[in-house]
ROSE-4610 file (N, C-alpha, C; in Angstrom, 1 decimal, always signed):
// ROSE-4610
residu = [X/X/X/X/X/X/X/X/X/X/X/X/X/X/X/X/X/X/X/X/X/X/X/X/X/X/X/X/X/X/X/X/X/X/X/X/X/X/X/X/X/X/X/X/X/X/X/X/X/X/X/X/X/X/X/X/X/X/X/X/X/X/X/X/X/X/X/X/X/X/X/X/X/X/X/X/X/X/X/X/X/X/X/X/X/X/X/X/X/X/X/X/X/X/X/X/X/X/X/X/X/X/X/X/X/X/X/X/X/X/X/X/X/X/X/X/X/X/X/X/X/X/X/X/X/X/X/X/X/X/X/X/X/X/X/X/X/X/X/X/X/X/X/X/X/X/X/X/X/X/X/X/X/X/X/X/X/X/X/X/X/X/X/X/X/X/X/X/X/X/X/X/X/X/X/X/X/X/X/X/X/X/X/X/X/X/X/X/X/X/X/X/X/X/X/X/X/X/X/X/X/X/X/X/X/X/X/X/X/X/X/X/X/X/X/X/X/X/X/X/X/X/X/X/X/X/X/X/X/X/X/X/X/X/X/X/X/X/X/X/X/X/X/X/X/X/X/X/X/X/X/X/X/X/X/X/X/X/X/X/X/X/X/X/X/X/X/X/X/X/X/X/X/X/X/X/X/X/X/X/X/X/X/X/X/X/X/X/X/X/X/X/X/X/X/X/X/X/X/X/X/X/X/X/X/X/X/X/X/X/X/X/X/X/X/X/X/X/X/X/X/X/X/X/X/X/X/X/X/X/X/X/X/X/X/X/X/X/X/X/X/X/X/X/X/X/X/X/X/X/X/X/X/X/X/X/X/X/X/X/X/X/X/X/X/X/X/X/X/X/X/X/X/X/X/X/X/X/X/X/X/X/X/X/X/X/X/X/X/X/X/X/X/X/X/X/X/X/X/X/X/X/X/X/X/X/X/X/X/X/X/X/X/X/X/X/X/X/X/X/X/X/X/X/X/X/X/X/X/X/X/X/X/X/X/X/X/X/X/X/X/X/X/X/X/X/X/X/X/X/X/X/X/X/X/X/X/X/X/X/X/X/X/X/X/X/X/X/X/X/X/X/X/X]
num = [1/1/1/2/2/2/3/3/3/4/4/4/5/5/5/6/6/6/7/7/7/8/8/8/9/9/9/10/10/10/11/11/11/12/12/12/13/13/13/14/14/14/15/15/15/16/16/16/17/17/17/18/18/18/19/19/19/20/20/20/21/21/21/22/22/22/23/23/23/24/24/24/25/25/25/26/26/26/27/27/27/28/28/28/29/29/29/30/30/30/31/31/31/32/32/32/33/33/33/34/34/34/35/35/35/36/36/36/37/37/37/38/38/38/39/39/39/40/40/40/41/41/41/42/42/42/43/43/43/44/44/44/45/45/45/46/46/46/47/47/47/48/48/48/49/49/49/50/50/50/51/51/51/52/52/52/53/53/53/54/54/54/55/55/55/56/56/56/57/57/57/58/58/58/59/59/59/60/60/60/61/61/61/62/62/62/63/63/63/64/64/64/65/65/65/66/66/66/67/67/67/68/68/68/69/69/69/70/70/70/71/71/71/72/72/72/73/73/73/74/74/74/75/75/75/76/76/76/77/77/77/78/78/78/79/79/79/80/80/80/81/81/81/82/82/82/83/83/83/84/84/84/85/85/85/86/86/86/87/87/87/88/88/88/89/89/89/90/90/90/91/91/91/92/92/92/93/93/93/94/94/94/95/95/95/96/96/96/97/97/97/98/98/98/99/99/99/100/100/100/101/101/101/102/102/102/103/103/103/104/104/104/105/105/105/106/106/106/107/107/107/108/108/108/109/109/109/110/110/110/111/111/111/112/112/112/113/113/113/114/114/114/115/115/115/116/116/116/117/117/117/118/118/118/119/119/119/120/120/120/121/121/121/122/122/122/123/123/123/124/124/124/125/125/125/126/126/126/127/127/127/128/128/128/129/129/129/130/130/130/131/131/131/132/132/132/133/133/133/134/134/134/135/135/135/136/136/136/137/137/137/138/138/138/139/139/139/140/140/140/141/141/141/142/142/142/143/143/143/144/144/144/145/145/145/146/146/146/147/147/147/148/148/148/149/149/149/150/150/150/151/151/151/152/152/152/153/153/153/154/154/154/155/155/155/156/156/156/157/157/157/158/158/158]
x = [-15.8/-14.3/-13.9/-12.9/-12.4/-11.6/-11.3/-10.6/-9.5/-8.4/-6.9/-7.4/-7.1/-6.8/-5.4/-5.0/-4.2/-3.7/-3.4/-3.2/-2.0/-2.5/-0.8/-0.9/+0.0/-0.2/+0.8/+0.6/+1.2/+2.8/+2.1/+3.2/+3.6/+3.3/+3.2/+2.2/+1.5/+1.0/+2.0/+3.5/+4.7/+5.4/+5.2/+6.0/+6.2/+7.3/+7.6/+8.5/+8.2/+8.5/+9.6/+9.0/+10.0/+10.9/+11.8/+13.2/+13.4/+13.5/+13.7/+15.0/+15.9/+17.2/+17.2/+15.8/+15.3/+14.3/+13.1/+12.0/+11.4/+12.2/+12.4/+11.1/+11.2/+10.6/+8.6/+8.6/+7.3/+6.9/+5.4/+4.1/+3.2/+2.2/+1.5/+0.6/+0.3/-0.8/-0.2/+0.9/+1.4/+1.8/+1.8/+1.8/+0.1/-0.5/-2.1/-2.3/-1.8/-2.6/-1.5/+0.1/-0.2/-0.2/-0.6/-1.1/-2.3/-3.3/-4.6/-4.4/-3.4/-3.3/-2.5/-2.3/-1.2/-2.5/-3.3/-4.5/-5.0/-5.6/-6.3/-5.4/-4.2/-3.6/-3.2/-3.5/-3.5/-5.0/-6.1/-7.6/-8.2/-8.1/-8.3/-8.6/-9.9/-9.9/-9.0/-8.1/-7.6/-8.4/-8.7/-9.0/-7.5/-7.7/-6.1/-7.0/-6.5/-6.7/-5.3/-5.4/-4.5/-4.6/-4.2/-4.2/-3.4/-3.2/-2.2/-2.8/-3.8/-4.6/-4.2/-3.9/-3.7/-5.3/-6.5/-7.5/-8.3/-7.6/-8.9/-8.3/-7.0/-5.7/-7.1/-6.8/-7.8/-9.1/-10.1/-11.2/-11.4/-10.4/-10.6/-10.4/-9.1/-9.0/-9.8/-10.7/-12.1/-13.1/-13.5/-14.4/-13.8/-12.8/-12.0/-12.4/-12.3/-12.5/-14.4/-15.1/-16.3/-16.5/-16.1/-15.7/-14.9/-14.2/-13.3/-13.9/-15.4/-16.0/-17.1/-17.3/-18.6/-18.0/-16.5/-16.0/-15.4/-15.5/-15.3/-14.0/-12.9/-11.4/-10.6/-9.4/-8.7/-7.5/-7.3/-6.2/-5.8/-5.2/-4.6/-3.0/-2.4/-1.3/-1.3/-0.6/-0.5/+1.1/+1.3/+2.7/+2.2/+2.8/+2.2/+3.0/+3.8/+4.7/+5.4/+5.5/+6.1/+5.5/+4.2/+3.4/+3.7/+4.6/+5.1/+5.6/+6.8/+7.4/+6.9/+5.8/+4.7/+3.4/+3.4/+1.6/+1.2/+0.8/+0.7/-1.0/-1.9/-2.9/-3.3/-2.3/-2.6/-2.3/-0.8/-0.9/-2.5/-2.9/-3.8/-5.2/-5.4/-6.5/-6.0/-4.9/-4.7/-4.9/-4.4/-4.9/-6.2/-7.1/-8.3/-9.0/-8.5/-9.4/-9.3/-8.0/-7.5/-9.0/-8.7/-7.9/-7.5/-7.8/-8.1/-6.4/-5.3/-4.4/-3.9/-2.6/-2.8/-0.5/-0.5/+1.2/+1.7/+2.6/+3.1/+4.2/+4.1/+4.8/+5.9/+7.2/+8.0/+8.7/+8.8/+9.9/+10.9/+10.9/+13.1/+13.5/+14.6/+15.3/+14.9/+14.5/+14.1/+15.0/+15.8/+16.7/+18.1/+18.2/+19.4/+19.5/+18.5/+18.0/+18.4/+17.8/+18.1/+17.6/+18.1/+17.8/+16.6/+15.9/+14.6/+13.6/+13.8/+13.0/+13.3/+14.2/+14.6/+13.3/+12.4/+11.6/+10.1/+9.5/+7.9/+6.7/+5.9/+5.0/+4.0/+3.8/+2.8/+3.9/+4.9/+5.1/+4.6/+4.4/+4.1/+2.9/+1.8/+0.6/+0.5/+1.1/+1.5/+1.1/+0.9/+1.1/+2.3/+3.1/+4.2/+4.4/+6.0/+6.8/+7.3/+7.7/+7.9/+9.1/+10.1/+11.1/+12.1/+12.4/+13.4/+13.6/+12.0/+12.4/+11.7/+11.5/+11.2/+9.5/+8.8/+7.6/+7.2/+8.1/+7.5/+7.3/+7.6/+7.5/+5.5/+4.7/+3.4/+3.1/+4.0/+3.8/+3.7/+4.7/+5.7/+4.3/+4.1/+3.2/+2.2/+0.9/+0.2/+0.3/+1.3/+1.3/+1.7/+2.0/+2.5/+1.1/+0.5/-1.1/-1.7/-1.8/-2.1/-1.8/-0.2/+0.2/-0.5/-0.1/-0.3/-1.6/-2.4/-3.6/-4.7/-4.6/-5.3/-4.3/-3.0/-3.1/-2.3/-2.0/-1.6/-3.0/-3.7/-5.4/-5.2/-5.3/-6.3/-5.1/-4.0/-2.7/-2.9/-3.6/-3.3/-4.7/-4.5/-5.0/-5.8/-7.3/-8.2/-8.2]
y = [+9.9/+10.1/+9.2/+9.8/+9.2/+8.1/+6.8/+5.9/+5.8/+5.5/+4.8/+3.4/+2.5/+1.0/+0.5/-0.6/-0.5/-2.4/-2.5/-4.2/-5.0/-5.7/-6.6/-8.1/-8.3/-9.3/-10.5/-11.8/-13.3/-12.9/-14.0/-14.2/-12.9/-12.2/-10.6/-10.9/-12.4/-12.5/-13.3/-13.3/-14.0/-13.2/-12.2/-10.9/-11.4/-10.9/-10.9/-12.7/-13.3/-15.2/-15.0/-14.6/-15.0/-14.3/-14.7/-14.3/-12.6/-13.0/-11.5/-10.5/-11.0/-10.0/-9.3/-9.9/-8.9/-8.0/-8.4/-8.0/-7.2/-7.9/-7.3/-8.6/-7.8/-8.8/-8.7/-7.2/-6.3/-7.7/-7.6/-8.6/-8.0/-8.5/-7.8/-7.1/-8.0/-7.1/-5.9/-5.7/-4.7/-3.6/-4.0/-3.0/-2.5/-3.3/-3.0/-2.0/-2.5/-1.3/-0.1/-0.1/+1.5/+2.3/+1.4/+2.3/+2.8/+2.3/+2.5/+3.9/+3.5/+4.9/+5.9/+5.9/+7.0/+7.4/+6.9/+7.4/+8.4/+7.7/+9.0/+9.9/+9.8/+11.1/+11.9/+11.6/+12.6/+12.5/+12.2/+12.0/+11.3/+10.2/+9.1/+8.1/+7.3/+5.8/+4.6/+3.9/+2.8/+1.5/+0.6/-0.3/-1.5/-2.7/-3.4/-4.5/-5.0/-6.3/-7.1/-8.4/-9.4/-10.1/-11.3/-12.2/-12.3/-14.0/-14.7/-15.0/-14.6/-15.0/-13.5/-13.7/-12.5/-12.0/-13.2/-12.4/-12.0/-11.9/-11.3/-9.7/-10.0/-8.6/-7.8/-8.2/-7.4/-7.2/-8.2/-7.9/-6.5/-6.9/-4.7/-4.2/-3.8/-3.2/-2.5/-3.6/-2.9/-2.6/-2.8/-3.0/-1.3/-0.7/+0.3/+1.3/+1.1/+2.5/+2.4/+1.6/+2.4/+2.9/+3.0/+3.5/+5.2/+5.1/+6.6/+7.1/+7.0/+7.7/+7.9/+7.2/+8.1/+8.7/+8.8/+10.2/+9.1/+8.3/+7.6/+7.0/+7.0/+7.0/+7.8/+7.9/+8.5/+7.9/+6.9/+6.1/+4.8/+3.9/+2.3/+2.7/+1.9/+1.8/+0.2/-0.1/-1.7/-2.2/-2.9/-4.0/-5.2/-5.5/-6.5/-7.8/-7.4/-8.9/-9.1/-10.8/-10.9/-11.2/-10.6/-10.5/-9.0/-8.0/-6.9/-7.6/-8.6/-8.9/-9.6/-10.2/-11.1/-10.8/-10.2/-9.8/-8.5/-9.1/-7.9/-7.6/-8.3/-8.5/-7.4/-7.5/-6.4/-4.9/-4.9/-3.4/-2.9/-4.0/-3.8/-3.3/-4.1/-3.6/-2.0/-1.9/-0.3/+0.2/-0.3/+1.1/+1.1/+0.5/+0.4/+0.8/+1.0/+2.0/+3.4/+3.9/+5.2/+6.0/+7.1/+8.0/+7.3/+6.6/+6.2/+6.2/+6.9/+6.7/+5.5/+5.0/+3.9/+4.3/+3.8/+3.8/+2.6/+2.3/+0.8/+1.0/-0.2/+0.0/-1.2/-1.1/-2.3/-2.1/-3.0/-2.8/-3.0/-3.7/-4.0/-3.0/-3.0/-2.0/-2.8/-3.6/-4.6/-4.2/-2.9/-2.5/-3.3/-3.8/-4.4/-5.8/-6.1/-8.1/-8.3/-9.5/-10.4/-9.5/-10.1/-9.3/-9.6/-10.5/-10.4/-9.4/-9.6/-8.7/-7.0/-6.3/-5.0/-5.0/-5.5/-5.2/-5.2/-4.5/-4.6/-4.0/-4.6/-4.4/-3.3/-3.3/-2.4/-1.0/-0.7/+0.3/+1.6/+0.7/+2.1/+2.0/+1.4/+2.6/+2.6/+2.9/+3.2/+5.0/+5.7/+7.1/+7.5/+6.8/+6.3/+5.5/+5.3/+4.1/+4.3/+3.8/+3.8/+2.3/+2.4/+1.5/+1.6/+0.3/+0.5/+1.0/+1.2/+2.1/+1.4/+0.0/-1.1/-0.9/-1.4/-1.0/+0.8/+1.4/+2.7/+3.1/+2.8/+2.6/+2.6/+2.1/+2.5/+3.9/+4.1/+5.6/+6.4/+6.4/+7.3/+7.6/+6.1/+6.1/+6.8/+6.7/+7.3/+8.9/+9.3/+10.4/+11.2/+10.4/+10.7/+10.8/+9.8/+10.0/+11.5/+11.7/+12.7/+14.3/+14.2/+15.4/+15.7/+14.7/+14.5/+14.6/+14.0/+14.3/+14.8/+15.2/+16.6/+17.9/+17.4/+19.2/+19.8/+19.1/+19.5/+20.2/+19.5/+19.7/+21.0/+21.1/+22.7/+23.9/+23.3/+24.5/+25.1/+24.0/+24.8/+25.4/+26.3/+27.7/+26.8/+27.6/+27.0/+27.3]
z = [+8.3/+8.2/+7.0/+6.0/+5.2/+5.2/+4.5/+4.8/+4.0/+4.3/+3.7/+4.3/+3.0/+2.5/+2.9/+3.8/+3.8/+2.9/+2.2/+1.3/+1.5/+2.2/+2.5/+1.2/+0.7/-0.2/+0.3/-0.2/+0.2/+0.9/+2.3/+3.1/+3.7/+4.0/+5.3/+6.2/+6.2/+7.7/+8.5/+7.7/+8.2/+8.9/+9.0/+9.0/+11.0/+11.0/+12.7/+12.9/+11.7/+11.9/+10.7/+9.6/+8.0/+8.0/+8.1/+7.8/+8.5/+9.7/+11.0/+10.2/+9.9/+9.4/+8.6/+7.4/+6.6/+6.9/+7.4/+8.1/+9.2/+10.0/+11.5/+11.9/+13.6/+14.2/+14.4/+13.8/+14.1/+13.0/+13.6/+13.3/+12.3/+11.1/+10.6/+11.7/+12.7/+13.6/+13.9/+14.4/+15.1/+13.7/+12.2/+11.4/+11.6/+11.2/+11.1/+12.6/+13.7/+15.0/+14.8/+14.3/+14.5/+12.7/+11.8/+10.9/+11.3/+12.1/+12.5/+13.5/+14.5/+15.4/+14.2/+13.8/+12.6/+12.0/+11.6/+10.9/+11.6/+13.2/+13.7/+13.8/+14.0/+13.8/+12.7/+11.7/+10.9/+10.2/+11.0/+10.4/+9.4/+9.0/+8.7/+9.3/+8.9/+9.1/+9.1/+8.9/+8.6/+8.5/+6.8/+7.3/+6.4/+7.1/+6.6/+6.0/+5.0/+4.3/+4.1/+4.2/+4.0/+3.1/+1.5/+1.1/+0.6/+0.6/-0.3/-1.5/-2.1/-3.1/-3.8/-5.1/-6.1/-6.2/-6.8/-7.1/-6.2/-4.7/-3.7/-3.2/-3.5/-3.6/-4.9/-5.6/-6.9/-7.0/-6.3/-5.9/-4.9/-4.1/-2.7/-3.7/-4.5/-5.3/-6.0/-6.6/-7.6/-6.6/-5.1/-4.3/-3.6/-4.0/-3.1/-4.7/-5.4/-6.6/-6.1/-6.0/-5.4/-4.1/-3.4/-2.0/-2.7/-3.4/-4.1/-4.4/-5.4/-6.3/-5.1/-4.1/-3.2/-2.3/-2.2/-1.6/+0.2/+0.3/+1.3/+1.8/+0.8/+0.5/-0.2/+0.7/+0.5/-1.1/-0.7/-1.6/-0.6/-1.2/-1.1/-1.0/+0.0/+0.4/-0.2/-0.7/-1.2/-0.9/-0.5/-0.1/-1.0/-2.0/-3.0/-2.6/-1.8/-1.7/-3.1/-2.8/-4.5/-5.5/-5.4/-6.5/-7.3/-6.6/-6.8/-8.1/-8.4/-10.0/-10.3/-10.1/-11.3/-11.5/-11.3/-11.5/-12.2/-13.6/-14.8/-14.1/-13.9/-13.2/-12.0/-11.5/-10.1/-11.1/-11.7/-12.7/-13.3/-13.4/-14.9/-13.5/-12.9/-11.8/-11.0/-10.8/-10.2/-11.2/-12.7/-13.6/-14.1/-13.7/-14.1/-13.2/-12.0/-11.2/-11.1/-11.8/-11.7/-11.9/-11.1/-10.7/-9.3/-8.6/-7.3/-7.3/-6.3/-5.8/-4.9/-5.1/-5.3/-4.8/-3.5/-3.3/-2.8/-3.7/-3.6/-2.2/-1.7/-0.3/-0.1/+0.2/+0.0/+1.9/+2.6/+3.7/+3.8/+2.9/+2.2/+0.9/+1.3/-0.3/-1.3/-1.9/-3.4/-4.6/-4.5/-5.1/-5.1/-3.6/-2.7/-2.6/-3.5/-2.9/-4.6/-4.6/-5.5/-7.3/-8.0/-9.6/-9.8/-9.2/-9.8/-9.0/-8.2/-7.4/-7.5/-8.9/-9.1/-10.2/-10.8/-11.4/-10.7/-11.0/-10.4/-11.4/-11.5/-12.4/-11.7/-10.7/-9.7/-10.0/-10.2/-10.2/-10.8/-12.5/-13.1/-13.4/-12.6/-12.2/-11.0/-10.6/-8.4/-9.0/-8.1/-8.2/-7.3/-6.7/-6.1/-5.0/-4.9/-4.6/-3.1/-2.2/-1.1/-0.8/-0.6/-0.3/+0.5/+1.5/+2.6/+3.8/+4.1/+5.3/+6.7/+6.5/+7.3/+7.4/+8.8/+8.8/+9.3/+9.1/+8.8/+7.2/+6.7/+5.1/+5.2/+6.1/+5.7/+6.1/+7.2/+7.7/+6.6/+6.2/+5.4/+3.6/+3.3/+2.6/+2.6/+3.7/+4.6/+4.3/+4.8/+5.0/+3.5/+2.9/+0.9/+0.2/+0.7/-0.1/+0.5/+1.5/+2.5/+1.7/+1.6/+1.0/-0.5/-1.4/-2.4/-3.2/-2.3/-2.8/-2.2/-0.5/+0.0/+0.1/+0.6/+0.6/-0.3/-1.6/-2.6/-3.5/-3.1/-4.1/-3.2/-1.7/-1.8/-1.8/-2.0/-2.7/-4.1/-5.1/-6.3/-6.5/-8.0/-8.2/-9.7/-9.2/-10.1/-11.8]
């Protein structure tokens, strides 16, 4: 069975404690077990990685484009945290794995918060963006890679 990656980056193993009004009260664990049941239902694997370290965020990353090319992944869901507006680093590692799909995942509007946080460097090699829609926002993700890049592939005409 194929796998979806799922990448939480610094401070989302706070999630359920940091600041609830933004966040909510849901736990990284409790994102990780029902992205995992969302998988089997729509036939996927789920595996979840966590760091507050940028270069271990980027190490899966290159460790997940060979997993892509032996056919074993699907694509990376990534929640970059606030390495989303500082990290030219993380851009530069998703686009160096391309083609490998790759959808940036935010739980808050980031549009709606503070001015720094309206820029993100993961955006523009994301193959898309996902914002605001709390912890269904990996659902939602999940199922964008899904469309996007299986059943879009076996719609078009050779």
């Amino acid at each position: 069975m194929k796998k979806i990656l799922i990448l939480n980056g610094p401070n989302l193993n706070l999630l359920g404690t940091r600041e609830p009004a933004q966040y909510g009260y849901t736990t990284l664990a409790d994102v990780e077990a029902f992205c995992k049941a969302h998988g089997q239902t729509i036939g996927y694997e789920v595996e979840c990685f966590q760091s507050n370290w940028e270069g271990a965020l980027i190490d899966r990353i290159h460790e997940a484009s060979s997993q892509y090319k032996a056919g074993e992944l699907l694509g990376i869901v990534i929640n970059p945290g606030a390495l989303t507006h500082t990290s030219i680093a993380l851009h530069d590692a998703i686009k160096g794995v391309e083609p490998l799909p790759v959808i940036e995942c935010h739980i808050s509007n980031v549009h709606a918060r503070e001015a720094f946080r309206h820029h993100s460097w993961v955006s523009p090699a994301a193959a898309g963006i996902v914002v605001g829609f709390g912890v269904d926002g990996y659902l939602i993700a999940m199922d964008g890679l899904v469309r996007k890049f299986v059943n879009s592939a076996a719609t078009k005409k050779p």
